[in-house]
C-alpha positions as CSV (number, residue, x, y, z in Angstrom):
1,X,23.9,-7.6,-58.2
2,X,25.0,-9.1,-54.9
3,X,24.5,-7.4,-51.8
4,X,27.3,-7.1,-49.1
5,X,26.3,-9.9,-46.3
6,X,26.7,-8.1,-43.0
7,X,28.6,-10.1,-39.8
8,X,27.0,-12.0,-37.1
9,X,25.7,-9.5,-34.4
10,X,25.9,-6.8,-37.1
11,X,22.7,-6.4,-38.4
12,X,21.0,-3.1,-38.8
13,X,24.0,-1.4,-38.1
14,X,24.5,-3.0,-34.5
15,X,27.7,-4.5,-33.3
16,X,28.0,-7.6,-31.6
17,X,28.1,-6.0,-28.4
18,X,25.3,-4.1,-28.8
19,X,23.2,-7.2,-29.9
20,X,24.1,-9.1,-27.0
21,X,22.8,-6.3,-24.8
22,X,19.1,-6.0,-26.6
23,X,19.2,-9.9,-26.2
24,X,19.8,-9.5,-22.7
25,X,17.4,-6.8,-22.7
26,X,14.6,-9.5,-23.2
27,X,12.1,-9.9,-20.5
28,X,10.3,-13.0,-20.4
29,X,6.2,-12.6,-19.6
30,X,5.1,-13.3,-15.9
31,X,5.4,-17.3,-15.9
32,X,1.4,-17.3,-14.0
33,X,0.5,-20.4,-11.9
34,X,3.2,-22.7,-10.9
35,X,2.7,-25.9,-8.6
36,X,5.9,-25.8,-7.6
37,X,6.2,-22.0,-6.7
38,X,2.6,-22.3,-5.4
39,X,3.4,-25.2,-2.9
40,X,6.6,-23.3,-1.7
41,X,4.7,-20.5,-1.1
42,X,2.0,-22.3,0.5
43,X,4.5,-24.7,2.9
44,X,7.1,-21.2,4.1
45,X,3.5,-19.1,4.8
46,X,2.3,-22.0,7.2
47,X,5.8,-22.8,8.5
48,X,6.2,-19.2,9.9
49,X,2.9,-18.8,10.9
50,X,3.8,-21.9,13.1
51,X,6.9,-20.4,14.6
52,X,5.5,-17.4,15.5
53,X,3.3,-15.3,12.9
54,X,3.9,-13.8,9.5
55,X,2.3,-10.9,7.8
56,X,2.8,-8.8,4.0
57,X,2.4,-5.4,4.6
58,X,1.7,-3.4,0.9
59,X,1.3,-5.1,-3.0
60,X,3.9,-5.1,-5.6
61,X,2.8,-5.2,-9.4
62,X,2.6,-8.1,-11.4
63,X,5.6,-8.9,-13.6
64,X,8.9,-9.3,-13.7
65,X,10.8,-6.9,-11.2
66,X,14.6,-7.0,-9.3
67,X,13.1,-6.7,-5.6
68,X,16.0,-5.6,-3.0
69,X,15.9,-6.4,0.3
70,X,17.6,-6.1,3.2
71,X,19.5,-9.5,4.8
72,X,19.8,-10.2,8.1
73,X,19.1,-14.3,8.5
74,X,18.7,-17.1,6.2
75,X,15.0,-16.7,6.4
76,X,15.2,-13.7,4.4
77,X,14.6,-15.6,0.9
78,X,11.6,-17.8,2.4
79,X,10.4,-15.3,4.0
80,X,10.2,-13.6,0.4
81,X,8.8,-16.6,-1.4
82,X,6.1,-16.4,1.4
83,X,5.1,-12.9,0.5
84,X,4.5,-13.0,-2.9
85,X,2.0,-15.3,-4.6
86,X,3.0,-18.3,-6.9
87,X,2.3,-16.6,-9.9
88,X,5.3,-14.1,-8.7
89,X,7.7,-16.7,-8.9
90,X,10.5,-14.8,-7.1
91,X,14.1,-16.3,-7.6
92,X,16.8,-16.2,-5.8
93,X,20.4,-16.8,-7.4
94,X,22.8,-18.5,-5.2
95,X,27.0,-19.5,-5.6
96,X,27.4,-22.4,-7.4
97,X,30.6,-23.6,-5.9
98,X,29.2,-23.2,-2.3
99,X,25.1,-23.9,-2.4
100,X,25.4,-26.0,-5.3
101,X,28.7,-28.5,-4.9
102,X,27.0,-31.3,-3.1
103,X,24.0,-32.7,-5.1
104,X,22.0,-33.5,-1.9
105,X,22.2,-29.7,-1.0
106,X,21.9,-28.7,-4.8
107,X,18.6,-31.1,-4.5
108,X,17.6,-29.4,-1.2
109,X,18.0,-26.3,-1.8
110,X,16.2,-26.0,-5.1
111,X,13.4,-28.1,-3.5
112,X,12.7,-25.6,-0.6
113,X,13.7,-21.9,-2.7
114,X,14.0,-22.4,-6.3
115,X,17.2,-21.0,-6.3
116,X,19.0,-20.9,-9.8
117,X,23.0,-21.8,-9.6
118,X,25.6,-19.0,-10.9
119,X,29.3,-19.5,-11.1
120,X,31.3,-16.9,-9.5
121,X,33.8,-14.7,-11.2
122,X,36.0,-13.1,-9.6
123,X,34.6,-13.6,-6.1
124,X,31.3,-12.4,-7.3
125,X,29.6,-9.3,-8.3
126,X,28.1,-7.9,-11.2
127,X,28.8,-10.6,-13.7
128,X,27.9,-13.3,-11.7
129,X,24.5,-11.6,-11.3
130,X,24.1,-11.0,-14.5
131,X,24.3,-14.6,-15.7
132,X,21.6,-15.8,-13.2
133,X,19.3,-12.5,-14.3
134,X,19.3,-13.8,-17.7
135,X,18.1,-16.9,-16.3
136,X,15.4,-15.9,-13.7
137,X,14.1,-12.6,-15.8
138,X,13.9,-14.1,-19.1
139,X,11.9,-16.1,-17.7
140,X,9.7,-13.6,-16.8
141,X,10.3,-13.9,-12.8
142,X,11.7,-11.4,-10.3
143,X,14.9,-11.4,-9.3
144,X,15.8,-11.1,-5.5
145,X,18.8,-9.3,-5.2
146,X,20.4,-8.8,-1.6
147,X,22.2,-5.6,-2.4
148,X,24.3,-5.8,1.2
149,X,25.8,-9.1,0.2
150,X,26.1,-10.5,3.9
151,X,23.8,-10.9,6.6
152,X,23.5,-7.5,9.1
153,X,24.6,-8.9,12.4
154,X,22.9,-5.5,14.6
155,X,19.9,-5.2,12.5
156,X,21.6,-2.0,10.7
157,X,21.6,-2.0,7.0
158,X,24.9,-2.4,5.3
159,X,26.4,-0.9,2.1
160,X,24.1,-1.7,-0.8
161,X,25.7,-2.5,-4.1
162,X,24.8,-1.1,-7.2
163,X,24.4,-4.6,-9.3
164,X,20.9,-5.0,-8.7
165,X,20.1,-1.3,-10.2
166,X,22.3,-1.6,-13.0
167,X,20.2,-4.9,-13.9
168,X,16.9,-3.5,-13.5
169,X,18.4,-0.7,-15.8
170,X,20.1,-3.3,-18.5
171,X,16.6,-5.1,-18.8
172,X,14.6,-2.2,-18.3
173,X,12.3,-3.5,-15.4
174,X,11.5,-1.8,-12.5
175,X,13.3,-2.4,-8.8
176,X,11.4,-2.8,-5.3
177,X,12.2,-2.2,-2.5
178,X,11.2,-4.6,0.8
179,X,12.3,-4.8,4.2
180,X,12.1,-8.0,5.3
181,X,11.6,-7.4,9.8
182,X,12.0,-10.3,12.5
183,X,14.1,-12.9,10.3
184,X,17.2,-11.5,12.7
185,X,15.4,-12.6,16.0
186,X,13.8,-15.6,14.6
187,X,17.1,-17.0,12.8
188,X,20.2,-15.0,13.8
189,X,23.2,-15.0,11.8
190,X,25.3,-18.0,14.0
191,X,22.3,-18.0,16.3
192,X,20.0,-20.8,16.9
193,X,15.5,-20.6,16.2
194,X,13.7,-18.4,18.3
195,X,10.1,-18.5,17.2
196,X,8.7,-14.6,17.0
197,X,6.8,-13.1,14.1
198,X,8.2,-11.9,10.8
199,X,7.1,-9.5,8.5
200,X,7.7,-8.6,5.0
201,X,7.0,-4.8,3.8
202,X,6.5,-4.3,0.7
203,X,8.0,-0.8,-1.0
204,X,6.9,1.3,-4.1
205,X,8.5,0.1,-7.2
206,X,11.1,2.9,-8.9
207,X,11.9,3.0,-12.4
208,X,15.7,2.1,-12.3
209,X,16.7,5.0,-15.8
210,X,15.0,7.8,-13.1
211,X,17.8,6.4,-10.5
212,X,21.8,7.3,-10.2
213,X,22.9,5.2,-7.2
214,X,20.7,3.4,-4.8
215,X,20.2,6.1,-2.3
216,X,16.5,6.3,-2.8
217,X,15.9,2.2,-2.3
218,X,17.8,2.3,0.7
219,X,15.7,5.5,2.0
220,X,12.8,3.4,1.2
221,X,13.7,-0.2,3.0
222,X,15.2,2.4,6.0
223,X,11.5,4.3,6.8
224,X,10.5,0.5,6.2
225,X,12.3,-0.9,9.0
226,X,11.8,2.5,11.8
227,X,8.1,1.4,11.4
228,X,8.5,-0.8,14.0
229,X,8.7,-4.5,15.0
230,X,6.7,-7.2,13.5
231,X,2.9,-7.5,14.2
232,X,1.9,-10.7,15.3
233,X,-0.2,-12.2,12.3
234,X,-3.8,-13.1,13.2
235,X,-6.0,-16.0,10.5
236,X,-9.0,-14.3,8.9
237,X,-10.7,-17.1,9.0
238,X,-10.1,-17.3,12.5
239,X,-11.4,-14.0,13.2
240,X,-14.6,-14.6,11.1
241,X,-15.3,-17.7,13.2
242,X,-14.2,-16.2,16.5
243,X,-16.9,-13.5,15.8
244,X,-19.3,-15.3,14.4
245,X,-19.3,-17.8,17.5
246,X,-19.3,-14.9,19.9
247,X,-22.9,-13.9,18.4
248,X,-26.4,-15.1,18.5
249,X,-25.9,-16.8,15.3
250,X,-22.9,-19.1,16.6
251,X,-25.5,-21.3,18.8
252,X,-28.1,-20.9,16.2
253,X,-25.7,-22.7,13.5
254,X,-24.7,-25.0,16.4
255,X,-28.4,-25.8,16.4
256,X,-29.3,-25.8,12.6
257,X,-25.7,-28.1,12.5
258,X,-27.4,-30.7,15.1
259,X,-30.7,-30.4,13.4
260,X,-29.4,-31.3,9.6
261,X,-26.9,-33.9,11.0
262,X,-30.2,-35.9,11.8
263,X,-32.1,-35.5,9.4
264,X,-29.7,-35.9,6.5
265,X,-26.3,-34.5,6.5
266,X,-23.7,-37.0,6.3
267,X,-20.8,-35.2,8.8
268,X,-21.3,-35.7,12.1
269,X,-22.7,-32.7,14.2
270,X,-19.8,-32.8,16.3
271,X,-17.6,-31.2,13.6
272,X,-19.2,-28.2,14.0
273,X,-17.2,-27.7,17.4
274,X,-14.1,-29.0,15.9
275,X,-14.3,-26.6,12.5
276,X,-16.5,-23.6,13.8
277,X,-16.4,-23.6,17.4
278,X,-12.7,-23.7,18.1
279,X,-12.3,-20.6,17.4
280,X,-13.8,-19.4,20.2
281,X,-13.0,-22.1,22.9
282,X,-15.1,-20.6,25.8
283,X,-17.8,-21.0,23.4
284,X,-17.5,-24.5,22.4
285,X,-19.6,-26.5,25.4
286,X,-22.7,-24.0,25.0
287,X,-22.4,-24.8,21.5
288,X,-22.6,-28.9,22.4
289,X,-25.5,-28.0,24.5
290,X,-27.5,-26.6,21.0
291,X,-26.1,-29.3,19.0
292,X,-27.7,-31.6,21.0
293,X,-31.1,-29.7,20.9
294,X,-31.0,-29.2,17.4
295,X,-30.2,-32.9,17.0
296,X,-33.4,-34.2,19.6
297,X,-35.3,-31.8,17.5
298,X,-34.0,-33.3,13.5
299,X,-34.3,-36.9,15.4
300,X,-38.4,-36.5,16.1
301,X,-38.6,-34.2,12.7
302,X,-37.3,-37.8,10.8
303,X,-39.3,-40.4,13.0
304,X,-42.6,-38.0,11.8
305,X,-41.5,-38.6,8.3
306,X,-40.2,-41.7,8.1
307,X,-44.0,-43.0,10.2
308,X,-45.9,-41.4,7.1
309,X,-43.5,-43.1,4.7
310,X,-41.3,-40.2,3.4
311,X,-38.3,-41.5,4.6
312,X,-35.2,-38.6,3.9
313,X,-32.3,-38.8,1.9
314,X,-29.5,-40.7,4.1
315,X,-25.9,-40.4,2.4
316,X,-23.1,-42.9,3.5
317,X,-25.3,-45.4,5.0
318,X,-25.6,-48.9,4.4
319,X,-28.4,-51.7,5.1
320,X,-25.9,-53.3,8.1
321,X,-26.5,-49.6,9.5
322,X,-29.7,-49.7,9.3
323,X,-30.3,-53.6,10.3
324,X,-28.3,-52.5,13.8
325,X,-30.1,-49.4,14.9
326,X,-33.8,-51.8,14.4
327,X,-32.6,-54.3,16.2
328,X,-31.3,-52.4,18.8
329,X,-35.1,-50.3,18.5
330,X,-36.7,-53.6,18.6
331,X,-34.9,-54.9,21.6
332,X,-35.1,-51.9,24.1
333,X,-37.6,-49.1,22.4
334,X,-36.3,-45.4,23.0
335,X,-33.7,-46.5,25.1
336,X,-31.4,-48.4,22.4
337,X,-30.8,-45.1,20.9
338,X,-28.3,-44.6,23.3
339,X,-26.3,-47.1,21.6
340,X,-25.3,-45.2,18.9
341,X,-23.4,-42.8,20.8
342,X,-20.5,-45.4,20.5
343,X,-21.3,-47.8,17.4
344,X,-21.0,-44.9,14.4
345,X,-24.2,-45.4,12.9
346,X,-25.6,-41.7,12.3
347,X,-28.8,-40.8,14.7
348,X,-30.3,-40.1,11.8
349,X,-30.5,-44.3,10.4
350,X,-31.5,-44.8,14.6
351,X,-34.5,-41.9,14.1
352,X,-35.6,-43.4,10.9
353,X,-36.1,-46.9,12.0
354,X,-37.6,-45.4,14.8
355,X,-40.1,-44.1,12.7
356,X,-40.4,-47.2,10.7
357,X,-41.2,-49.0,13.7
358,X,-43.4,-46.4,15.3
359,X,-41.5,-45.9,18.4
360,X,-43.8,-43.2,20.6
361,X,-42.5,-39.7,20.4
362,X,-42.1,-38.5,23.6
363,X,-40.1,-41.3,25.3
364,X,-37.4,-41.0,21.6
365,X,-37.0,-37.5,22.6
366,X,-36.6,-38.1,26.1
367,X,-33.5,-40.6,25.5
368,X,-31.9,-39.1,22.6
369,X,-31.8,-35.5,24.4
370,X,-30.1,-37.9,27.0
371,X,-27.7,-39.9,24.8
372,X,-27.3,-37.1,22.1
373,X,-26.9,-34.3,25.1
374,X,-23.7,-36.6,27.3
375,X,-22.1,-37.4,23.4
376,X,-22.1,-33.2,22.6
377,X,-21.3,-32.0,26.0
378,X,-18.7,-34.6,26.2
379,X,-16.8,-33.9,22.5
380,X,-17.5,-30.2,23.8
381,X,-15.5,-30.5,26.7
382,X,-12.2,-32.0,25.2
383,X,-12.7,-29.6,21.8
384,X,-13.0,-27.0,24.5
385,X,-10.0,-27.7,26.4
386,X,-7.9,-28.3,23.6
387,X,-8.4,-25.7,21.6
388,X,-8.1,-23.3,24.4
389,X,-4.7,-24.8,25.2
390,X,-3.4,-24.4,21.3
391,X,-5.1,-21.0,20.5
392,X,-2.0,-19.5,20.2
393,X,-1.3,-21.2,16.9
394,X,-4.9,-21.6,16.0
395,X,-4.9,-17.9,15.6
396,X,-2.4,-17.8,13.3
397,X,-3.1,-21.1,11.7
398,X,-6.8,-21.6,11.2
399,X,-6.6,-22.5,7.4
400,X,-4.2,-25.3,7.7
401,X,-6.0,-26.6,11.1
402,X,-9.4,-26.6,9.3
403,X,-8.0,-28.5,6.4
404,X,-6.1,-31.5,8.5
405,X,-9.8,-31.2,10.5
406,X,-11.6,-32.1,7.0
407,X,-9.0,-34.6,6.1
408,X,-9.3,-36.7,9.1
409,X,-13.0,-37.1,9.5
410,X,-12.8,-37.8,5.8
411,X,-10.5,-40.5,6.9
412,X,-12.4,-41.2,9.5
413,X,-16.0,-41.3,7.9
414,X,-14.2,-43.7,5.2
415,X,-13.2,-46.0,7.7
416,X,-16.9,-46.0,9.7
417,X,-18.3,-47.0,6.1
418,X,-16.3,-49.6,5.1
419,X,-16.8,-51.4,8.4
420,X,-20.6,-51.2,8.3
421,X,-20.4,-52.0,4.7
422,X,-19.1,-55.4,5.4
């Protein structure tokens, strides 16, 4: 006996329609790390800390949501990629026939946002979303949804929509609420950049079946937005520094900095005013001043050593290094250590060789307090000046500032090597 074969879409008793709407039903799992979505995240962060400060006030849950927001500037969407980590991966749908027609924007615009292309029906609306929702949540991203459709011109919110709660409720994930404050004074709608601070606020997540209109997201986003203007973000690493240089233990590290620097450690003791100190610029040239002592005091600590034969380890030197500083020993005792304050062989070859060639004690101290003292007070006072005149941004952008630091002396120390290496 043959059975009867059922239709396409029909089986189990479902009709085509309703399969199509348990296949759009299907949510992807959260997508987790992504290089692309982590270096967008990464590059809007640092871009508005630069133009005035940003800050995420709350925590959303992680996976796949609609998140609402209100729209007053075109920062709104960065601003949004900003606040949530990479493993978020919030998406944005835009107009094809608009964002999408040229291929340099297309290129651009997917580049800087991610943003998946829709085609328009009808001028927009419902079905339009739904094609890029099938898209960005099947995925297992979020969906950013700007329910007013337009950007506010006075700051007011507009009429929400009800398309982004009837696709939370067709694939049965939850909706969140943000306000998105200072986008409008930063990047107004026709209006040119005014740096300022943004803020993102981040809502409590409703389940959309508990919801009959969207009355209760736009209460939310509303008590969001009468909390005030944005605060002005500060760098926690910045603030750990500042502190920590404002205490005992900032000139003690300064010391202990100067001290390893000459005995071993292969970055210059220098760069402990350029990473540590500038976050406390009125800090910085007492800071030299113990660098320099630390260093006299790492500088006899080697000589001792190196005179009994236990010469320490010396990283990133080379035998041309070393050749220089015993000439320049050989040729004027104590005194050629000041030398190295422009020729970028470490004190810590110079204190060596000094101890190799058992220059007296007292008169190595006497020069290298000299020469090391003018090199840290000097590098003290331009690290000093210049990091009080860009402490404004150093505040807010500590992080980036301490990597481009490491980077260049990397550079830097690279270059030193190869030239003594020759």
């Amino acid at each position: 006996m043959s059975a009867d074969v059922p239709a396409a879409g029909e089986e189990h008793g479902h009709t085509p329609a309703e399969t199509f709407r348990r296949l759009r039903r299907r949510v992807g799992l959260p997508p987790g790390f992504n290089l692309a979505g982590a270096a967008r995240h990464a590059m809007w962060r640092n871009v508005f800390h630069l133009v005035g400060g940003f800050r995420v006030v709350g925590s959303a849950p992680y996976e796949a949501m609609v998140v609402v927001a209100n729209h007053q500037s075109h920062a709104d969407t960065p601003a949004l990629i900003a606040a949530f980590p990479a493993p978020y991966k919030p998406v944005v749908v835009a107009a094809g026939d608009y964002w999408f027609d040229d291929p340099w924007k297309a290129r651009l615009l997917k580049l800087a946002i991610g943003a998946v292309p829709v085609q328009r029906h009808g001028g927009g609306g419902y079905e339009s979303l739904i094609e890029g929702a099938t898209e960005v949540l099947g995925s297992g991203s979020s969906l950013l949804v700007f329910p007013e459709g337009t950007r506010s011109t006075d700051g007011r919110l507009g009429r929400f929509r009800s398309g982004a709660l009837r696709i939370a409720q067709e694939f049965d994930v939850p909706i969140l609420p943000v306000a998105v404050v200072g986008t409008r004074e930063l990047l107004a709608k026709k209006g040119r950049l005014t740096p300022g601070p943004v803020e993102v606020r981040v809502g409590h997540p409703l389940n959309p079946h508990e919801l009959t209109d969207m009355t209760p997201l736009v209460a939310q986003i509303e008590g969001m937005l009468a909390a005030g203007p944005p605060v002005p973000s500060r760098s926690r690493t910045w603030r750990v520094l500042r502190n920590h240089m404002s205490r005992p233990a900032g000139m003690a590290g300064a010391f202990g900095w100067g001290f390893a620097e000459a005995v071993s450690l292969p970055v210059t003791s220098e760069m402990y005013l350029v990473l540590v100190a500038a976050a406390n610029p009125r800090r910085v040239v007492p800071a030299a001043g113990f660098l320099a002592l630390g260093s006299v005091a790492g500088v006899l600590v080697t000589r001792a050593l190196t005179a009994r034969g236990d010469r320490p380890p010396a990283p990133l030197t080379t035998p041309a290094m070393r050749s220089r500083a015993a000439a320049d020993l050989a040729q004027a005792g104590a005194r050629g250590i000041w030398r190295q304050a422009l020729n970028g062989v470490p004190v810590k070859v110079y204190a060596a060789e000094a101890g190799a060639a058992h220059v007296p004690a007292l008169p190595l101290a006497v020069h290298a307090l000299g020469a090391r003292g003018a090199r840290s007070l000097a590098v003290g006072a331009v690290v000093g000046a210049a990091a009080g005149a860009a402490a404004p941004l150093l505040r807010r952008l500590y992080g980036p500032y301490l990597a481009a630091a490491g980077v260049t002396f990397a550079v830097g120390l690279g270059a030193v090597v190869r030239r003594w290496s020759r």
